[in-house]
C-alpha positions in Angstrom: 109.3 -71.2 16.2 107.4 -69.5 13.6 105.1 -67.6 15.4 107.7 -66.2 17.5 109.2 -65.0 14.1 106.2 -63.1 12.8 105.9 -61.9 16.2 109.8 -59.9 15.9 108.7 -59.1 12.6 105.7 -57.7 13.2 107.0 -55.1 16.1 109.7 -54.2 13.8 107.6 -53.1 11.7 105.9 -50.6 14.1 109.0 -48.0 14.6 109.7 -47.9 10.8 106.1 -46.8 10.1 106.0 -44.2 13.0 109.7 -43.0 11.8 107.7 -42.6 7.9 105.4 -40.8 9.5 107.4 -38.0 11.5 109.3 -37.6 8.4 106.5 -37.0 6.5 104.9 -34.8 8.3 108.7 -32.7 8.9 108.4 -32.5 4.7 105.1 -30.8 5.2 105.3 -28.7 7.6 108.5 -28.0 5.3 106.8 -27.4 2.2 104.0 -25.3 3.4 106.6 -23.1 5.3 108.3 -22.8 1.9 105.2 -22.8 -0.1 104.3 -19.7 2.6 107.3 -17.9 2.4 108.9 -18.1 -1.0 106.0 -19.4 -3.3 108.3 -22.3 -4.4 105.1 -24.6 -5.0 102.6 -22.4 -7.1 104.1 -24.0 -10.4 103.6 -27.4 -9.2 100.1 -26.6 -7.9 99.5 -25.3 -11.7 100.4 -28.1 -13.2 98.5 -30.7 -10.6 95.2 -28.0 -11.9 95.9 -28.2 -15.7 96.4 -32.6 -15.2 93.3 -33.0 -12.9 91.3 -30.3 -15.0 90.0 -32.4 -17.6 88.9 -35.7 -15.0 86.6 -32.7 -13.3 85.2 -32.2 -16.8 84.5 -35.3 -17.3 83.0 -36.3 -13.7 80.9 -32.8 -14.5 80.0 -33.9 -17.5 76.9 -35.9 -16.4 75.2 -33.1 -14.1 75.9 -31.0 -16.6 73.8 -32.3 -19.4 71.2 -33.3 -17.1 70.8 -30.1 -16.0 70.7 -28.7 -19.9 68.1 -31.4 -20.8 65.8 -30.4 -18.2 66.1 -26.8 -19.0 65.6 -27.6 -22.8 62.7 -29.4 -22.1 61.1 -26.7 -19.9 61.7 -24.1 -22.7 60.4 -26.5 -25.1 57.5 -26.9 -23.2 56.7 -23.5 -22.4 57.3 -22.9 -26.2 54.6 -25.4 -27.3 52.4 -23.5 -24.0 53.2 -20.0 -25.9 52.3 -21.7 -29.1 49.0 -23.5 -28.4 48.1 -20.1 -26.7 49.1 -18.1 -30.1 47.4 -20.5 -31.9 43.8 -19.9 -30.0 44.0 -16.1 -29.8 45.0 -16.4 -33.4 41.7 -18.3 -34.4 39.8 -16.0 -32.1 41.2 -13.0 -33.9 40.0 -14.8 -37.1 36.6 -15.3 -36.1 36.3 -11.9 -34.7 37.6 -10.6 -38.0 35.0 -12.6 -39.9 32.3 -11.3 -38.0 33.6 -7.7 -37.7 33.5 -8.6 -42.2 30.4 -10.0 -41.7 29.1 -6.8 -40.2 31.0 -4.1 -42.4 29.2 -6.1 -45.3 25.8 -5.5 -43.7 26.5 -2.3 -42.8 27.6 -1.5 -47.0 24.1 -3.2 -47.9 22.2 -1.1 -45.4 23.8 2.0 -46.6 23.0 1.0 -50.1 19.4 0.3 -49.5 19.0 4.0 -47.1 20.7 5.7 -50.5 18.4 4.1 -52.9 15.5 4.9 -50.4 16.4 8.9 -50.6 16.3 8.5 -54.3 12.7 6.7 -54.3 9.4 9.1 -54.2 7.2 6.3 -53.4 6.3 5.0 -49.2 8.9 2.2 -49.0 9.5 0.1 -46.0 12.8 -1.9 -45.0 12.3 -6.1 -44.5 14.7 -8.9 -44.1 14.1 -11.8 -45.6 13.5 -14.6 -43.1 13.8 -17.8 -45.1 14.3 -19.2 -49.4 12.5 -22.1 -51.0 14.3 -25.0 -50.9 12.8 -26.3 -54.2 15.3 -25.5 -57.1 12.3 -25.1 -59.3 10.7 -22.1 -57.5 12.7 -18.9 -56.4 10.3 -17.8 -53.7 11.0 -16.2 -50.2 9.5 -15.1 -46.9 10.1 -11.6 -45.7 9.5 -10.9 -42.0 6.4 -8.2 -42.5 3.1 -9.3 -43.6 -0.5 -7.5 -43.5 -0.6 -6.2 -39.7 2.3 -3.8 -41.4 0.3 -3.1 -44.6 1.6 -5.3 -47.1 -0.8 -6.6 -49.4 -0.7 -9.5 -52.2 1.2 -8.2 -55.5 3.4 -5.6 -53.9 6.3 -4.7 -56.1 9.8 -5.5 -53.6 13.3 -4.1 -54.6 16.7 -3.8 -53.5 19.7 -1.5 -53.7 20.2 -2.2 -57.5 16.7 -2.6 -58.6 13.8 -5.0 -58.8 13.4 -8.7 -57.4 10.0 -9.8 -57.0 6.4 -9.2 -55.6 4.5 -10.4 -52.5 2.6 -13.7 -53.4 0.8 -14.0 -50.5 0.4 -12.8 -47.6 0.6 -13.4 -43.9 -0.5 -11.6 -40.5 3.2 -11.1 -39.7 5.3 -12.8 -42.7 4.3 -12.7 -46.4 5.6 -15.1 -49.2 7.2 -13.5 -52.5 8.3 -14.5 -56.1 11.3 -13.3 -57.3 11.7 -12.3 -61.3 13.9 -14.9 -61.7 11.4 -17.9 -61.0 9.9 -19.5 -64.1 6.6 -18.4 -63.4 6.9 -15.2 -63.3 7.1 -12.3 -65.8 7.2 -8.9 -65.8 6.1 -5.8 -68.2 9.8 -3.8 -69.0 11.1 -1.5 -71.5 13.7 -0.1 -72.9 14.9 2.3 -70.9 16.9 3.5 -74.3 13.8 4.2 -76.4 11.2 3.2 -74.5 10.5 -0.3 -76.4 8.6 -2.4 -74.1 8.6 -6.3 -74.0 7.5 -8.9 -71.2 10.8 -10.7 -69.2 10.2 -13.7 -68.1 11.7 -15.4 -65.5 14.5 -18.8 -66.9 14.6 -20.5 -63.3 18.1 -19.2 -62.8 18.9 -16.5 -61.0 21.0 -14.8 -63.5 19.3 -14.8 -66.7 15.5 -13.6 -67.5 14.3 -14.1 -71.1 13.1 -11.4 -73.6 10.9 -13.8 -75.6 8.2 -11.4 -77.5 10.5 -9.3 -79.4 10.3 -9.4 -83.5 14.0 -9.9 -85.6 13.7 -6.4 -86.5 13.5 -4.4 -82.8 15.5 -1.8 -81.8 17.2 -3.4 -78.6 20.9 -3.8 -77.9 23.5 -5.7 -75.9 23.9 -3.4 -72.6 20.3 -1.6 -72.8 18.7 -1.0 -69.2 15.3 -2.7 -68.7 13.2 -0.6 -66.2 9.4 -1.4 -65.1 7.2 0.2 -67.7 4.4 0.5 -64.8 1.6 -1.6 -67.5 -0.3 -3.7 -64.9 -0.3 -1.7 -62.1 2.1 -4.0 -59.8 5.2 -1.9 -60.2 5.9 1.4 -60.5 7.4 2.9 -63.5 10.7 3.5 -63.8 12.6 1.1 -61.6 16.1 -1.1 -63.0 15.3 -5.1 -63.7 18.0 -5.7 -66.0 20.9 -5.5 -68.6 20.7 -6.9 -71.9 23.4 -9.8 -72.0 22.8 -11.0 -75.8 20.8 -10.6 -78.7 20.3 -13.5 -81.2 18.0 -12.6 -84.1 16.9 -15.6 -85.7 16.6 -15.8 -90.0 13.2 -16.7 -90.9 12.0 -16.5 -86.9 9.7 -14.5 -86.0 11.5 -13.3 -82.8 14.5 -13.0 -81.8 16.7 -15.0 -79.2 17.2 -12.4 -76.2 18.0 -12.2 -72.6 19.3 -10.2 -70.1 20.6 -10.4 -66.1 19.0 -9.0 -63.1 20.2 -5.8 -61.8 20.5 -7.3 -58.3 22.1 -10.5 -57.5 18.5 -12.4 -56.6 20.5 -15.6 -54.7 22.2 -12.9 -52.3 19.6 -10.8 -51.0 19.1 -10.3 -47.7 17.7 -7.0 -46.6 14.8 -6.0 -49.0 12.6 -2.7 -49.9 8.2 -3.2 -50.4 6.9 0.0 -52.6 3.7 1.7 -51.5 3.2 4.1 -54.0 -0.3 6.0 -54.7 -1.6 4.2 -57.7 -0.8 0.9 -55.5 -2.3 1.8 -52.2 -5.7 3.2 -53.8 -5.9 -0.3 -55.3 -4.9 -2.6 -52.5 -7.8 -0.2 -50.3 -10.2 -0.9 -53.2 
């Protein structure tokens, strides 16, 4: 009895859903030919837009900022790519500029030593200097010429500004040198003022030679120019050794207290001058 009433009710059912239906459809077709015709719908479709509007934003929200993070993280790494690349030509461009100042700096002390040279009546020759005495107690050198090119033990050598040593020894094709500036050493100056000569004596440090020989009462002054007198024969006359820094005359000494810095900065030389002049040569051939 109760199957046969879900049965009825069931196929009642059936006709009232199909009747739905047609009517539904009817409206459609209804709408669309008004919708068609007279436009009668565009408000409602404006206002279904501006409801559903903001649910598309937010379902587009996602793919959205996926799609801006993986674009911000392809500019950001080409950016660090263009940086990193920046950065290298940057540090080539800097060690290209210190070796183009490198250069310009050997060019200026070339130039120097080619204008002293047309200034210099004496047979000169242009050496570098190969190598410095690691001992702090002895300021010699090795020059890259020795005695196949004429060089010969005692030879004065000078530079751009002035005087800075003599050969020591020498080699078939290197020679060994003192500068003025090594304890050892000393070397006949004068005055280039009045002519008042005096021995200087190299102090171990390259910017300071000491005046030790001259009396309380001598006629020398802060500033005076020291040049070679040419006594002994090693150096010409006539060439700069070095300025007069201070003068200190002592009460009751019986010298005064004087010394003076090289012309030429001795712990930066690299490109050097050896004189041959005629007094020198007939010697070193005797």
């Amino acid at each position: 009895m109760i199957t046969t009433r879900s049965s009825n009710t069931h196929l009642a059912r059936i006709p009232a859903l199909g009747v739905r239906v047609l009517a539904l459809m009817a409206l459609s077709l209804l709408l669309m030919m008004l919708d068609h015709r007279q436009h009668h719908l565009d408000t409602v479709r404006r206002v279904i837009g501006a409801t559903v509007y903001p649910i598309l934003i937010i379902v587009d929200a996602p793919f959205r900022l996926w799609e801006w993070l993986a674009e911000s993280t392809a500019d950001r790494n080409e950016l660090q790519l263009e940086v990193g690349r920046l950065q290298a030509e940057r540090l080539l461009t800097r060690a290209r500029l210190q070796q183009l100042t490198a250069l310009r700096a050997e060019n200026d002390r070339l130039r120097d030593l080619l204008e002293a040279r047309t200034q210099i009546r004496d047979e000169i020759r242009v050496a570098k200097i190969m190598a410095v005495d690691a001992n702090p107690y002895r300021h010699n050198i090795v020059i890259d010429i020795g005695s196949r090119d004429g060089v010969y033990d005692g030879q004065a050598i000078i530079d751009a500004n002035g005087v800075i040593g003599q050969v020591l020894e020498t080699g078939f094709a290197t020679s060994q040198a003192i500068l003025i500036s090594d304890p050892s050493h000393a070397l006949p100056v004068e005055v280039n003022r009045n002519g008042l000569r005096t021995i200087a004596n190299g102090t171990g440090e390259f910017d300071r030679l000491d005046l030790p020989f001259l009396p309380n009462n001598a006629d020398i002054r802060e500033g005076d120019l020291l040049v070679t007198s040419g006594l002994g024969g090693a150096f010409p006359a006539g060439y700069p050794v070095a300025i007069v820094s201070s003068v200190n005359r002592i009460p009751q000494a019986p010298f005064a207290d004087v010394t003076a810095v090289p012309s030429s900065a001795l712990d930066q030389v690299r490109e050097i001058m050896l004189i041959w002049s005629a007094n020198n040569a007939a010697v070193a051939n005797d």
